[in-house]
Backbone as CSV, one residue per row, in Angstrom:
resi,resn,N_x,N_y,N_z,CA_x,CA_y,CA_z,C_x,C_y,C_z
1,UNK,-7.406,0.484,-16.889,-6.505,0.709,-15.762,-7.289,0.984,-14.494
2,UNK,-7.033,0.642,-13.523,-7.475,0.847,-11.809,-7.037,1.958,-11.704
3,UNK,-8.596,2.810,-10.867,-7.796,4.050,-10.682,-7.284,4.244,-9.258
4,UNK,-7.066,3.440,-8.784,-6.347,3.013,-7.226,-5.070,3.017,-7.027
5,UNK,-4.391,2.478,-8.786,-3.374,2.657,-8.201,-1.978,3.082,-9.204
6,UNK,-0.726,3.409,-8.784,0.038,4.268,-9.510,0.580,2.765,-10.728
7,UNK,0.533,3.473,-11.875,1.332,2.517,-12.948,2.215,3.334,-13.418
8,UNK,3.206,1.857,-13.417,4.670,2.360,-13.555,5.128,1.264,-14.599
9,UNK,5.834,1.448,-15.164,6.106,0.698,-16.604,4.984,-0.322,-16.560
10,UNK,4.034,-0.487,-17.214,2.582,-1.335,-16.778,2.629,-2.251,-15.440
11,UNK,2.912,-1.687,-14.596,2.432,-2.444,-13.613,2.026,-1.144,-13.039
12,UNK,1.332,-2.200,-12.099,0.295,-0.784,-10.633,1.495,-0.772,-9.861
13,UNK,1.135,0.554,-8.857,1.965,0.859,-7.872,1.043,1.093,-6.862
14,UNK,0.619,1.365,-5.548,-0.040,1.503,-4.529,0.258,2.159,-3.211
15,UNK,-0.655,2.545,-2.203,0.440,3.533,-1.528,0.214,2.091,-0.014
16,UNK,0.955,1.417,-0.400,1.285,0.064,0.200,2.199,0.841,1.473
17,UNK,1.227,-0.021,3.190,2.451,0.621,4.037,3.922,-0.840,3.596
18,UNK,4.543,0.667,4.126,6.252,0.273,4.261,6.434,0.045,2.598
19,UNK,5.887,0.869,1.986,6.344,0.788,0.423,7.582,0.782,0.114
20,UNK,7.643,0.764,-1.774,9.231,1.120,-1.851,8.945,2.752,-1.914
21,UNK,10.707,3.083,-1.882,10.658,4.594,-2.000,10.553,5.124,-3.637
22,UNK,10.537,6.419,-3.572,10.018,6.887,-4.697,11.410,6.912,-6.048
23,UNK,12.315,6.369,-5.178,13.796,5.787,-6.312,13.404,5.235,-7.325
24,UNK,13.004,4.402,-6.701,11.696,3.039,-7.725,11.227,3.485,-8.914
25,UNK,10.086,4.566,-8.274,9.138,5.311,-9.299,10.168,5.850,-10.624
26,UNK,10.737,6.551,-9.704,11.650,7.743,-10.985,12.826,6.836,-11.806
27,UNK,12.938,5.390,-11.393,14.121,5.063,-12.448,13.080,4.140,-13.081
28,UNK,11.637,4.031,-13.321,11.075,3.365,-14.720,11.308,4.208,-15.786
29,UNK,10.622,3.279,-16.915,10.637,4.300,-17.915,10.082,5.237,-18.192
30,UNK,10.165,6.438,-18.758,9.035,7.304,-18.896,8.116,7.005,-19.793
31,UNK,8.600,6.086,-20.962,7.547,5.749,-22.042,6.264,5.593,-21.651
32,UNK,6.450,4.440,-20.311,4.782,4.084,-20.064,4.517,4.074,-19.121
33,UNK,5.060,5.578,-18.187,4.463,5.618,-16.973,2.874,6.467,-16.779
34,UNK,2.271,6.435,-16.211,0.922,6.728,-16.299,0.525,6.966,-14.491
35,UNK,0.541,8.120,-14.073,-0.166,7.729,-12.137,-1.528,8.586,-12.316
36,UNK,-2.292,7.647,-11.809,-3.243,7.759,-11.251,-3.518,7.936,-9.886
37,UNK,-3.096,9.022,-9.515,-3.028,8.971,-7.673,-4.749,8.813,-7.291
38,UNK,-5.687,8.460,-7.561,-6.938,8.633,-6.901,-6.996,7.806,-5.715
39,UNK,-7.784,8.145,-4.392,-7.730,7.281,-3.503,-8.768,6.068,-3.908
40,UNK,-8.263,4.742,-3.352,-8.975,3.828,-3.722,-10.241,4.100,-3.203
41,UNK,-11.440,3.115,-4.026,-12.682,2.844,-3.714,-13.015,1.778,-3.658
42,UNK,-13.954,1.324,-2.913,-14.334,-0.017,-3.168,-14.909,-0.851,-3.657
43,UNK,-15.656,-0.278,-4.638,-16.334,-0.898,-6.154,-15.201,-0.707,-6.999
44,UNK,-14.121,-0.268,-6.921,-13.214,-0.222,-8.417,-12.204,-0.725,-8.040
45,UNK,-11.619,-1.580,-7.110,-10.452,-2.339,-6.788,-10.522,-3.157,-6.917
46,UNK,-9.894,-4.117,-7.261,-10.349,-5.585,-7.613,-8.739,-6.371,-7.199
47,UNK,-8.703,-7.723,-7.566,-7.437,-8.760,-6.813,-6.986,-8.365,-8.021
48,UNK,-6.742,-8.298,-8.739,-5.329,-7.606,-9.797,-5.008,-6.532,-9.430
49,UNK,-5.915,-5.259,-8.434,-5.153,-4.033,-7.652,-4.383,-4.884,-6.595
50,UNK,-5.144,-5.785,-5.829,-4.086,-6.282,-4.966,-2.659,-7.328,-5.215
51,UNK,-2.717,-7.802,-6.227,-1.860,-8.156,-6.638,-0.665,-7.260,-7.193
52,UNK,-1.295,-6.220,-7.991,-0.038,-5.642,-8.080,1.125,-4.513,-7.375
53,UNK,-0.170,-4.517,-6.262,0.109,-3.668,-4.780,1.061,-4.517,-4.196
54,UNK,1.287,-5.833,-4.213,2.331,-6.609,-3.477,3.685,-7.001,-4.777
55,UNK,3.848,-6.824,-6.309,4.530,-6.952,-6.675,5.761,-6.089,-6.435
56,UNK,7.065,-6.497,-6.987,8.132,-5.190,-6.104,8.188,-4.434,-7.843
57,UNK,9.107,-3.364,-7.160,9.312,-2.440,-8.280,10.267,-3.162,-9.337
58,UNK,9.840,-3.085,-10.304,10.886,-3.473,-11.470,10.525,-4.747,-11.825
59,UNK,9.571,-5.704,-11.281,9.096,-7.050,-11.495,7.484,-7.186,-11.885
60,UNK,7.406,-8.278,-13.043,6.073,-8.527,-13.317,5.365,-9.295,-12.715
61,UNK,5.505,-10.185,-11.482,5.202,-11.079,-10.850,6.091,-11.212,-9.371
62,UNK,4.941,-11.636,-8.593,5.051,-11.785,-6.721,5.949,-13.000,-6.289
63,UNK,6.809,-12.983,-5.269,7.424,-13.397,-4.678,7.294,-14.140,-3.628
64,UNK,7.711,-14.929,-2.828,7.364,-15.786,-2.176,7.051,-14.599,-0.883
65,UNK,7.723,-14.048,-0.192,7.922,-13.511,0.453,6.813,-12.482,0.926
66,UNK,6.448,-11.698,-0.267,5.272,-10.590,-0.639,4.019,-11.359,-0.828
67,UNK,3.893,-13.042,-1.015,2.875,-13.486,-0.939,2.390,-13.496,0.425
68,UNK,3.620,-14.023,1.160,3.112,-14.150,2.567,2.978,-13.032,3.206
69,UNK,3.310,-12.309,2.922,2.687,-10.528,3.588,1.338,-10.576,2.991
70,UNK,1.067,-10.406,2.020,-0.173,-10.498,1.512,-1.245,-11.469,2.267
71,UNK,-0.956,-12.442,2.474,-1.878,-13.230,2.992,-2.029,-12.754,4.406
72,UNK,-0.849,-12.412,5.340,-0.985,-11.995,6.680,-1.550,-10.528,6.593
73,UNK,-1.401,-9.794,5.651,-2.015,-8.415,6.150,-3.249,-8.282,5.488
74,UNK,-4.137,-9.824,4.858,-5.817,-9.562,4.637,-5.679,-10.540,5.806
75,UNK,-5.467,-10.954,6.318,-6.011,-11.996,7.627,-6.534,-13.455,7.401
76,UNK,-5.538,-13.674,6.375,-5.967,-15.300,5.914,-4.680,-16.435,6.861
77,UNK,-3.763,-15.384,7.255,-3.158,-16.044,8.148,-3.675,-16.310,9.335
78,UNK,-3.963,-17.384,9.989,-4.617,-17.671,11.434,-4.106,-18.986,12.074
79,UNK,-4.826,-19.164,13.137,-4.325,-20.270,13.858,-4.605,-21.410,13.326
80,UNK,-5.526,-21.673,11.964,-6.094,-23.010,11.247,-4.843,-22.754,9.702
81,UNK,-4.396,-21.936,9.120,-3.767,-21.518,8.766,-2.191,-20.567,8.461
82,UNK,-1.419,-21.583,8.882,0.510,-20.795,8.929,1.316,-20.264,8.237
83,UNK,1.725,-19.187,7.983,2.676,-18.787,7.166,3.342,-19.599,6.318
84,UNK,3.909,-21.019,7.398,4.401,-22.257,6.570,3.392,-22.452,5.376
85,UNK,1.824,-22.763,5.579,1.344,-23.667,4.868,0.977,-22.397,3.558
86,UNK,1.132,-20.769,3.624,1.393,-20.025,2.562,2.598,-20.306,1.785
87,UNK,3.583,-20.655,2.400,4.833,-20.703,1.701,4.508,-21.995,0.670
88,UNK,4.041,-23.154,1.325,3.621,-24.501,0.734,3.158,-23.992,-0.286
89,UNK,2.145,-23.352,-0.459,1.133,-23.278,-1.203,1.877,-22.859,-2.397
90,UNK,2.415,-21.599,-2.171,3.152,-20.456,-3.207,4.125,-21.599,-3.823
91,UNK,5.166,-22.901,-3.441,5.429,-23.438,-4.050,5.232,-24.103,-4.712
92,UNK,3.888,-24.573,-4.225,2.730,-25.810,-5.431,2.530,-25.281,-7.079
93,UNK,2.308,-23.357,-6.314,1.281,-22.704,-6.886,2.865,-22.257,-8.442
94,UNK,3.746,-22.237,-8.225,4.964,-22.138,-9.127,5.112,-23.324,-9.835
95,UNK,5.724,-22.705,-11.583,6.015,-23.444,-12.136,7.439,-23.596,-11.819
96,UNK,8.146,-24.888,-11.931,9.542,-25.039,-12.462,10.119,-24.123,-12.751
97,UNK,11.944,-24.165,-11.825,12.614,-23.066,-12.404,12.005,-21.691,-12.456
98,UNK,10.937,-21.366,-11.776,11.110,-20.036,-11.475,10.545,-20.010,-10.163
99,UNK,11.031,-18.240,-9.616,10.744,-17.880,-7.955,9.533,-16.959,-8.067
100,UNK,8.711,-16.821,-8.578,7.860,-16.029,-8.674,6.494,-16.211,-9.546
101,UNK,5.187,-16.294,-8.807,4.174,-16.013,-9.601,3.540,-14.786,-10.094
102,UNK,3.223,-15.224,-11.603,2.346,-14.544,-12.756,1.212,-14.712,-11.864
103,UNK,-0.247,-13.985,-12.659,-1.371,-13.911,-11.869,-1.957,-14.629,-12.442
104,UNK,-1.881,-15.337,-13.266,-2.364,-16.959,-13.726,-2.314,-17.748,-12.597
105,UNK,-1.110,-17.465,-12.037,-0.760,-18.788,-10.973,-0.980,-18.527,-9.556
106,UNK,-0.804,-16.969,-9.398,-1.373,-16.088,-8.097,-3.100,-16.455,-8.044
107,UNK,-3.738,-16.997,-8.915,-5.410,-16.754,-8.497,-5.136,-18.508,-8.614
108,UNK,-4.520,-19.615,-9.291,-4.200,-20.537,-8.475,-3.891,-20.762,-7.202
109,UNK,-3.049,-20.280,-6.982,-2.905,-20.111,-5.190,-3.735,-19.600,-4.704
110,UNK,-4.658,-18.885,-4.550,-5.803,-18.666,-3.932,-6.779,-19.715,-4.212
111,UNK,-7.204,-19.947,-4.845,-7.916,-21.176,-5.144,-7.213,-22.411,-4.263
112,UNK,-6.328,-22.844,-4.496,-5.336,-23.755,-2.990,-5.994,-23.213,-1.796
113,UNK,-5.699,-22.351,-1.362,-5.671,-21.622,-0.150,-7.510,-21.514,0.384
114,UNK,-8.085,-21.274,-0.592,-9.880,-21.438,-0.471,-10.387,-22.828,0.011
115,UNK,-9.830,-23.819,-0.638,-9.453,-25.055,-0.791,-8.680,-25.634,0.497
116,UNK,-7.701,-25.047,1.216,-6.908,-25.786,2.203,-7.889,-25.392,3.526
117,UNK,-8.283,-23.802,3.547,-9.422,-22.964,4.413,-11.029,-23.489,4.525
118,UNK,-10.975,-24.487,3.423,-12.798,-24.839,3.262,-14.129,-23.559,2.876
119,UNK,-13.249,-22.681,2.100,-13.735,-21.561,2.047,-14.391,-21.657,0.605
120,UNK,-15.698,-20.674,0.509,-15.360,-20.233,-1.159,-14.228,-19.234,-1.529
121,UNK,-13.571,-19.738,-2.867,-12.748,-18.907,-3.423,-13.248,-17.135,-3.711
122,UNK,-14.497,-17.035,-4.032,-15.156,-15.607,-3.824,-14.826,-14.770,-2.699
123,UNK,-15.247,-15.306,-2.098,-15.357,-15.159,0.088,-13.844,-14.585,0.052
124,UNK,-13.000,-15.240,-0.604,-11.555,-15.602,0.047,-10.900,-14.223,-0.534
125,UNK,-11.571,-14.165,-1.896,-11.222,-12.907,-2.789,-11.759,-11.605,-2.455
126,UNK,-12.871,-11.629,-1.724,-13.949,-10.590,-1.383,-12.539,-9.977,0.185
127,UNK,-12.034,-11.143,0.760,-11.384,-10.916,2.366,-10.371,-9.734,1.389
128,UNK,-9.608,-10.361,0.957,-8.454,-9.584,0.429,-8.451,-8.387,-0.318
129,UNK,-9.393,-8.282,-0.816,-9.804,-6.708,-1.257,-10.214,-5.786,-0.746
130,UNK,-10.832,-6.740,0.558,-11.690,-5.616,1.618,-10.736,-5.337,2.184
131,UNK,-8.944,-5.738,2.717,-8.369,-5.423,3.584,-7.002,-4.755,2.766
132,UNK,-7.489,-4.655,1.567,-6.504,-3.856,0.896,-7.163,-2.426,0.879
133,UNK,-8.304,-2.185,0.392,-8.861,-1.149,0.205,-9.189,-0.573,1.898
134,UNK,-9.246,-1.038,2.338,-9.620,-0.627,4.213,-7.778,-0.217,4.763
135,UNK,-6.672,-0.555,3.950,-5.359,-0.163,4.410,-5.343,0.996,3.517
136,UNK,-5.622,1.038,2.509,-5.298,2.105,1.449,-5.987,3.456,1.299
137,UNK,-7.729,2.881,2.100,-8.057,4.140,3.265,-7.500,5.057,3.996
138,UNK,-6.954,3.815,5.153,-6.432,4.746,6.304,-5.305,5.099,6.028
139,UNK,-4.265,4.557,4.395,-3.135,5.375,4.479,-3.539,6.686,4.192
140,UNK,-4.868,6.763,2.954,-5.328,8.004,2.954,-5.415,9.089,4.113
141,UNK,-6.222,8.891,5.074,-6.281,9.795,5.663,-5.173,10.222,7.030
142,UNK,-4.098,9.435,6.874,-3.008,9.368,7.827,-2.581,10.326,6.634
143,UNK,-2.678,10.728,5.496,-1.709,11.956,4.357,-2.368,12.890,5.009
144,UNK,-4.264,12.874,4.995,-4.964,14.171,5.029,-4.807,14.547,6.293
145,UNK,-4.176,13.778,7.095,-4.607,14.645,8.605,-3.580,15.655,9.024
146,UNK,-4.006,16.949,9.583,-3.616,17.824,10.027,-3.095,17.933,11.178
147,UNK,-1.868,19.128,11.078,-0.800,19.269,12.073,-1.883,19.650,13.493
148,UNK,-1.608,19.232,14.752,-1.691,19.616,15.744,-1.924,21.576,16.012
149,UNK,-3.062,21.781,16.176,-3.304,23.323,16.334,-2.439,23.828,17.128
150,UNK,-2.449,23.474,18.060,-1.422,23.725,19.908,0.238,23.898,19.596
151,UNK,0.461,23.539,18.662,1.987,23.900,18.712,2.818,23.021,19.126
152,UNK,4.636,22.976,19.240,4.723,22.551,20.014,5.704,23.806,20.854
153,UNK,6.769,23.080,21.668,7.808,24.230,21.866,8.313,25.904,21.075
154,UNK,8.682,24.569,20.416,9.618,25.037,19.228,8.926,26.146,18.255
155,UNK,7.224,25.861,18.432,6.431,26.613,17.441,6.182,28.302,18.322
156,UNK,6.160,28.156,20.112,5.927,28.743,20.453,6.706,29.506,20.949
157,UNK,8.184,29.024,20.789,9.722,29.751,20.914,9.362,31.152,19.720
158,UNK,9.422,30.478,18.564,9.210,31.138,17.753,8.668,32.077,17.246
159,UNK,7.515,32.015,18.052,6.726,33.142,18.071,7.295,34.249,18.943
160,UNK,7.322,33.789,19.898,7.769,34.523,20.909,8.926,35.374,20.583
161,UNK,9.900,34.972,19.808,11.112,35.864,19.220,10.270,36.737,18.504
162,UNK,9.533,36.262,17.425,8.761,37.134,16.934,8.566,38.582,17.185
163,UNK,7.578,38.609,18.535,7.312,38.928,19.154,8.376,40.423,19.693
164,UNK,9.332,39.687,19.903,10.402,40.316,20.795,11.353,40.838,19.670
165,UNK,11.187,40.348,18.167,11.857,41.286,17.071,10.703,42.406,16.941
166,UNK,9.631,42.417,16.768,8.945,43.459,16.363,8.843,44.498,17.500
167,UNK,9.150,44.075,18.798,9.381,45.382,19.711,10.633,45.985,19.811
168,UNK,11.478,45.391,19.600,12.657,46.340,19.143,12.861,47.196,17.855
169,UNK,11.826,46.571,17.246,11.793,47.365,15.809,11.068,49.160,15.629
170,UNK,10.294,48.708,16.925,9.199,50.059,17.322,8.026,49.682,16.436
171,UNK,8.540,48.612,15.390,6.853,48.340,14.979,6.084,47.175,15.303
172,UNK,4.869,47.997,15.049,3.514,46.654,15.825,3.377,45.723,15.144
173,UNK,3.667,44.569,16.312,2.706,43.140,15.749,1.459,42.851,15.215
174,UNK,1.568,41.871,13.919,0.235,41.816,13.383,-0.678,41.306,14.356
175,UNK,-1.691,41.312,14.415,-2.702,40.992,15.289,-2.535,39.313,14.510
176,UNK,-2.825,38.389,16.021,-2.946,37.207,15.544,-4.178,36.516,15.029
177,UNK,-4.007,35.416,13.877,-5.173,35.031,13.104,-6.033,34.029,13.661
């Protein structure tokens, strides 16, 4: 298992921006839920973390839709490369009768896409991991960062009543920390 990211009835979960909400999480099963909250690293993530960082909750396989996010938020979308020609691809990259790729057929489509780009498929795999793990960073430290020292209003209203209860009380304010 990746320790990057949350598994939820065997699939990963990730702290993907604009995720699903945590509804998701709590109506799998409990049999085989397993989280691993560790923040990602970048020797231990690999394109099956990113793959299953773009699957939705409750599904074993990616969507047309979540492909093309995927491709636009590692930056394989560009001006030599269109959203259209992701969508193309994701349909090549499907079998019959169904809307969604397995990761059999997801590292097919990349291989297309290496292929339509003139790229190596490595290169192409190396982009997308680096810009998963470089988002899954900074969601990290957008959790760790700390409230504003300064207050705002509202913090300093508050005090101030404070303040103005403990002198009517006749007793002294704690000295501040």
């Amino acid at each position: 298992r990746p320790s990057c990211c949350f598994w939820v009835v065997g699939r990963a979960r990730s702290g993907r921006l604009g995720g699903r909400s945590a509804s998701c999480l709590a109506a799998a099963s409990p049999r085989r839920r397993h989280s691993a909250a560790a923040p990602c690293r970048t020797a231990m993530c690999t394109l099956t973390d990113v793959y299953w960082s773009y699957v939705g909750c409750g599904h074993k396989d990616i969507d047309c839709r979540s492909f093309v996010v995927l491709c636009k938020d590692s930056g394989v979308v560009d001006n030599d490369f269109k959203d259209s020609d992701a969508e193309r691809i994701f349909m090549q990259s499907m079998p019959l009768a169904k809307r969604r790729l397995d990761f059999a057929r997801f590292e097919d489509a990349m291989r297309r896409i290496a292929e339509h780009k003139e790229i190596e498929e490595a290169s192409l795999r190396d982009r997308l991991v680096d810009a998963y793990t470089d988002r899954a960073k900074s969601n990290e430290q957008q959790r760790q960062r700390k409230r504003s020292s300064s207050g705002t209003k509202r913090h300093k209203h508050r005090e101030r009543k404070k303040e103005v209860d403990w002198a009517q009380d006749g007793s002294e304010a704690p000295a501040p920390v």
